[in-house]
C-alpha positions as CSV (number, residue, x, y, z in Angstrom):
1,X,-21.1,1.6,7.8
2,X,-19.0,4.1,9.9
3,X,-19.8,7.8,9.8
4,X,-16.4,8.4,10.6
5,X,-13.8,10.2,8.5
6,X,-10.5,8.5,7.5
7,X,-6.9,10.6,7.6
8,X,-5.8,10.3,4.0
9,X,-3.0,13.0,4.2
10,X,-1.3,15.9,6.0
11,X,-0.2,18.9,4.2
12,X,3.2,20.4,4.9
13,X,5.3,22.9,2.8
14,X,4.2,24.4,-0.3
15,X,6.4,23.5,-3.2
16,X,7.0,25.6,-6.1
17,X,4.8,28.8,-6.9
18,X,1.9,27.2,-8.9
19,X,0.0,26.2,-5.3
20,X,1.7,22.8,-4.6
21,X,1.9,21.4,-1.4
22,X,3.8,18.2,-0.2
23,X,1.9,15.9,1.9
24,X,2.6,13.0,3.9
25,X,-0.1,9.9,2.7
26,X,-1.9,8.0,5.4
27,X,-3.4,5.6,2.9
28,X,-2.1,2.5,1.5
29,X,-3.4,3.6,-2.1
30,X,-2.0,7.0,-3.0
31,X,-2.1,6.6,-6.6
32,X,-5.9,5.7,-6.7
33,X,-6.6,8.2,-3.3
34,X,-4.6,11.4,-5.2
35,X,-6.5,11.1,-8.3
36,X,-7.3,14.4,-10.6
37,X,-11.2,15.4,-9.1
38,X,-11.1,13.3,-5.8
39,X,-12.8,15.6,-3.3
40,X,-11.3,15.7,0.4
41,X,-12.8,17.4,3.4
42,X,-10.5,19.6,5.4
43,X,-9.7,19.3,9.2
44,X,-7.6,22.6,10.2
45,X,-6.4,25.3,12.6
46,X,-9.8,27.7,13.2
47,X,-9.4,30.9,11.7
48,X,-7.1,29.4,9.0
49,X,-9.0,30.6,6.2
50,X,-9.0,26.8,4.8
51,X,-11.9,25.8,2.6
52,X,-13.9,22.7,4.0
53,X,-13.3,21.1,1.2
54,X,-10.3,20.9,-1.6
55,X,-10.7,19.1,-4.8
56,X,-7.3,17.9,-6.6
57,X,-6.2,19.4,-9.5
58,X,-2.9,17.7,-9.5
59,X,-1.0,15.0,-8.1
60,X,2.9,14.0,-8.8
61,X,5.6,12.2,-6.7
62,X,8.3,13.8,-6.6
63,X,11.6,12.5,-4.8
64,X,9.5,10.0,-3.3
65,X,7.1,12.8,-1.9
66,X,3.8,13.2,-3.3
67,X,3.1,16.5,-4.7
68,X,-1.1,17.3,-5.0
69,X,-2.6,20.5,-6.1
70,X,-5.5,22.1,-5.3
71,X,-8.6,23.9,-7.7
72,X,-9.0,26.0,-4.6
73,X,-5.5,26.9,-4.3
74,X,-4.2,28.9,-7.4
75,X,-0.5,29.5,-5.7
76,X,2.3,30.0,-3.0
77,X,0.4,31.6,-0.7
78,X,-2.2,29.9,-0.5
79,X,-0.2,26.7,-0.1
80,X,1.5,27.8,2.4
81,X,-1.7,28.3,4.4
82,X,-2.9,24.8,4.2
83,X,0.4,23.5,6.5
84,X,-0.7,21.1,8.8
85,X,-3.9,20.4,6.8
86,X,-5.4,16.9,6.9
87,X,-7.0,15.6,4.4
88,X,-10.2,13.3,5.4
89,X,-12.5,11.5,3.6
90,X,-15.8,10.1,5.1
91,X,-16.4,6.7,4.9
92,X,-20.1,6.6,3.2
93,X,-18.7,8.5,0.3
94,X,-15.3,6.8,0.0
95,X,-14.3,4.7,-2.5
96,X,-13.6,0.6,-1.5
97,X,-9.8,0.6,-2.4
98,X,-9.4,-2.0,0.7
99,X,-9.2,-6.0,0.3
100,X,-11.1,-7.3,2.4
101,X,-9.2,-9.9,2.7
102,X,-6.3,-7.6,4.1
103,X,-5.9,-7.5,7.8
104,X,-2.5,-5.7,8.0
105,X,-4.2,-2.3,6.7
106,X,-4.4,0.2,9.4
107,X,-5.5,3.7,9.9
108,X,-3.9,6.1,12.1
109,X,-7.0,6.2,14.0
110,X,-7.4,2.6,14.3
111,X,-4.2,2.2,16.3
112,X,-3.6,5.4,18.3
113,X,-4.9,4.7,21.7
114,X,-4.3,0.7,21.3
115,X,-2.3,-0.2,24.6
116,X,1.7,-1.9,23.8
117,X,2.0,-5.3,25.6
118,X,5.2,-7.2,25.6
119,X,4.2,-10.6,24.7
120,X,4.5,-11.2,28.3
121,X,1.7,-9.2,28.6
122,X,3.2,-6.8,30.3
123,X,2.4,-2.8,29.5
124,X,5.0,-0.7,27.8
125,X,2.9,1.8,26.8
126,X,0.4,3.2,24.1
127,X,0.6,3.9,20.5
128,X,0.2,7.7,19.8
129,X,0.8,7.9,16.5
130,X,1.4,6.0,12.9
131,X,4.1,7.3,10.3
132,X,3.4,5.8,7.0
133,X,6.7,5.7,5.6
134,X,8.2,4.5,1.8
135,X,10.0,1.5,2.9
136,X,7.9,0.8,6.0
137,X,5.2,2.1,8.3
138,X,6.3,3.3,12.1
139,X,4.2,3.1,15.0
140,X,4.9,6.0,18.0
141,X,4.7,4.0,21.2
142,X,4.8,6.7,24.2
143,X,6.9,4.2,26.7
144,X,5.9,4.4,30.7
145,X,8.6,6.2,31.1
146,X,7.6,9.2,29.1
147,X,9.9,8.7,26.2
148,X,8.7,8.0,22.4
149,X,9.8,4.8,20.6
150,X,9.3,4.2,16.8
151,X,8.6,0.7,16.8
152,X,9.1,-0.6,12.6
153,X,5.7,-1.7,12.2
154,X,6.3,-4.8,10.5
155,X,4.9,-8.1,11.8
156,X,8.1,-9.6,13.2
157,X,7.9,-6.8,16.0
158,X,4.3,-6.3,16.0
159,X,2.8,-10.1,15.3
160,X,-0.7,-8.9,17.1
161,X,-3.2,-5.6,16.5
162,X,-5.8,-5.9,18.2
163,X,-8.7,-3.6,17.7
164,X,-11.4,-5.0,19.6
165,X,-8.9,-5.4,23.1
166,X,-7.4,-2.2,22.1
167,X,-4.1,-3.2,22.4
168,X,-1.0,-4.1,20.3
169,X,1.9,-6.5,21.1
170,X,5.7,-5.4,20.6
171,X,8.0,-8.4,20.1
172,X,10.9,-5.4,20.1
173,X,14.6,-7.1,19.3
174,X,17.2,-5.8,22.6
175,X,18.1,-2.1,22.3
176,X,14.8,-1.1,20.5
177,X,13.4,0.6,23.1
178,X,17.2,2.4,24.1
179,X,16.8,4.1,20.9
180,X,14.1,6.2,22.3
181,X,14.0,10.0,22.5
């Protein structure tokens, strides 16, 4: 079993004055992963002040944004110190939300790294980033040009992940790739 931590969320703005904070979920299961009394470890800026560890006293979508409060956190200000925040939780302790029989599930930091092959095999870059979205997921390939492309990560554009060659394969439709920063 991994002794690794898993990204579950990022804090951004506080919302309201009771202490709520938006976040943006990294986890396929938000409503099981948000629960009242989960326990998260922190990861944050040093100096920030933020407690290794928050415990949820409240959790809400709101507008299709998921709203969590924290026991640790009785208000505004303090919510507006957890910004940029992630959420962790470490894989001995977490709980088995994952079917095994799943193999489209991904973590951020299972794919950030992965090298982006055109099924040519030809390199066009490497995945820097996952955005799990409401519709869809997005992966952040940095192209070899320098410029960042949100590749839908669905699998008619990505048909292989491939942890253990570290690489991904981009079946991109024409003009994906113009769309680029």
């Amino acid at each position: 079993m991994s002794t690794d931590p898993r990204l579950i969320a990022r804090i951004g703005k506080p919302h309201g004055i009771r202490g709520e904070v938006t976040v943006q979920a990294h986890t396929d299961e938000p409503e099981a992963r948000f629960r009242v009394g989960a326990l998260f470890s922190t990861q944050a800026a040093p100096g920030s002040g933020v407690p290794l560890t928050l415990t949820v006293r409240s959790a809400r979508l709101h507008r299709a944004i998921w709203l969590l409060g924290f026991e640790e956190i009785p208000d505004r200000t303090g919510a507006e110190s957890l910004r940029g925040t992630r959420l962790l939780l470490w894989a001995e302790v977490e709980p088995s939300l994952d079917d095994p029989d799943d193999d489209d599930a991904f973590y951020e930091e299972d794919v950030v790294g992965l090298s982006a092959l055109s099924p040519q095999g030809e390199v066009l870059g490497e995945v820097v980033g996952l955005e799990v979205g409401a519709a869809q997921d997005v992966l952040l390939v940095r192209l070899t040009d320098g410029r960042t492309a949100l590749v839908p990560f669905v699998s008619a554009i990505v048909p292989v992940v491939d942890l253990k060659r570290g690489r991904v394969v981009l079946d991109a439709p024409a003009g994906l790739f113009d769309l680029a920063e």
